[in-house]
C-alpha positions in Angstrom: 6.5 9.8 19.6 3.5 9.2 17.5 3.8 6.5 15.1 1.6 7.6 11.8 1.8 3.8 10.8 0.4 2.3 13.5 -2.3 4.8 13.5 -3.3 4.8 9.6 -3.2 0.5 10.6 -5.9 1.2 13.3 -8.1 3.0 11.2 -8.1 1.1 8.3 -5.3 1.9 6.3 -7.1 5.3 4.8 -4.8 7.2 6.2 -7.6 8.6 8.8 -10.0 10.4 6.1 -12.5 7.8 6.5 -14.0 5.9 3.4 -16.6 9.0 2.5 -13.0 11.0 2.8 -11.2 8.7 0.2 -14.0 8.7 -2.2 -14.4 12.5 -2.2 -10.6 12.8 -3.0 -10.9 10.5 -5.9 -13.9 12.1 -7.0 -12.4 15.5 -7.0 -8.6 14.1 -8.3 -10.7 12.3 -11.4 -12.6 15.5 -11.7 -10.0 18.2 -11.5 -8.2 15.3 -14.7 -11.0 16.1 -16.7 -12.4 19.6 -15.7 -15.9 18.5 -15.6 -18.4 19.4 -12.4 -21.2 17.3 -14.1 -18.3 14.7 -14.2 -17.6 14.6 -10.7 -21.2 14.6 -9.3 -21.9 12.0 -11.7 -19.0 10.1 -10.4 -20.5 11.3 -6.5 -24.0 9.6 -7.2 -22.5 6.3 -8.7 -20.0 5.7 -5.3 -23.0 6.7 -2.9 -21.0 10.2 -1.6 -23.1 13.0 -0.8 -23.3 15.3 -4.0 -22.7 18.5 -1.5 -19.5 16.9 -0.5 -17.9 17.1 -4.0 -19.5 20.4 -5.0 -18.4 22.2 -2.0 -14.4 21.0 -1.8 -11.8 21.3 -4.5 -11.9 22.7 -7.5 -15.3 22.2 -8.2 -16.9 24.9 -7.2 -14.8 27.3 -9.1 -15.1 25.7 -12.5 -18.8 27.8 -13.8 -16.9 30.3 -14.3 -13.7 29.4 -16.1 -15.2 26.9 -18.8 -17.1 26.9 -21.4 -20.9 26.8 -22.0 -23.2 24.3 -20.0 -23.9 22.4 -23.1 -20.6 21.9 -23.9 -20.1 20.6 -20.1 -23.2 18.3 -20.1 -22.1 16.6 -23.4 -18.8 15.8 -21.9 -20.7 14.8 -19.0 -22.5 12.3 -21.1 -19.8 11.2 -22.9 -18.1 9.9 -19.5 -21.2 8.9 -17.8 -22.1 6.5 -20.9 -18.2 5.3 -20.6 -18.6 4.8 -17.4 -21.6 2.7 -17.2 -19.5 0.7 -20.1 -16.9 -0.1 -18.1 -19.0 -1.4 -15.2 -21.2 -3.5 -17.4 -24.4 -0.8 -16.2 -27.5 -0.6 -18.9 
């Protein structure tokens, strides 16, 4: 029998997804919290993951159509890119 433990132990306690993996789950779990694409490859360029990663899994690559304008997106985007940089201490 396979033990899962021992397994996610030898890789590095990610569970297997690898650390590009991990990130892009986070970025898309943040993402799908706030229903912002601008958000999430904001959130993609500040961790170093591969922008096509993020808009080509989850829910992402759905959201053009079901929200409202692009203005309206990249204002919120704004809004949680300036909060972010706050929170990281980033001029």
């Amino acid at each position: 029998m396979y033990n899962t433990k021992e397994k996610k132990k030898e890789k590095g306690g990610d569970g297997g997804m690898g650390i590009e993996g991990a990130k892009t789950n986070y970025i898309n779990k943040m993402a799908s919290a706030y229903t912002n694409d601008h958000y999430a490859k904001a959130m993609a360029e500040f961790l170093g993951v591969d922008v096509s990663r993020i808009a080509a899994s989850g829910p992402v690559k759905n959201w053009k159509d079901k929200f409202d304008t692009d203005a309206d997106r990249k204002a919120r985007a704004d809004k949680w890119e300036t909060n972010l940089k706050a929170a990281f201490g980033i001029a």
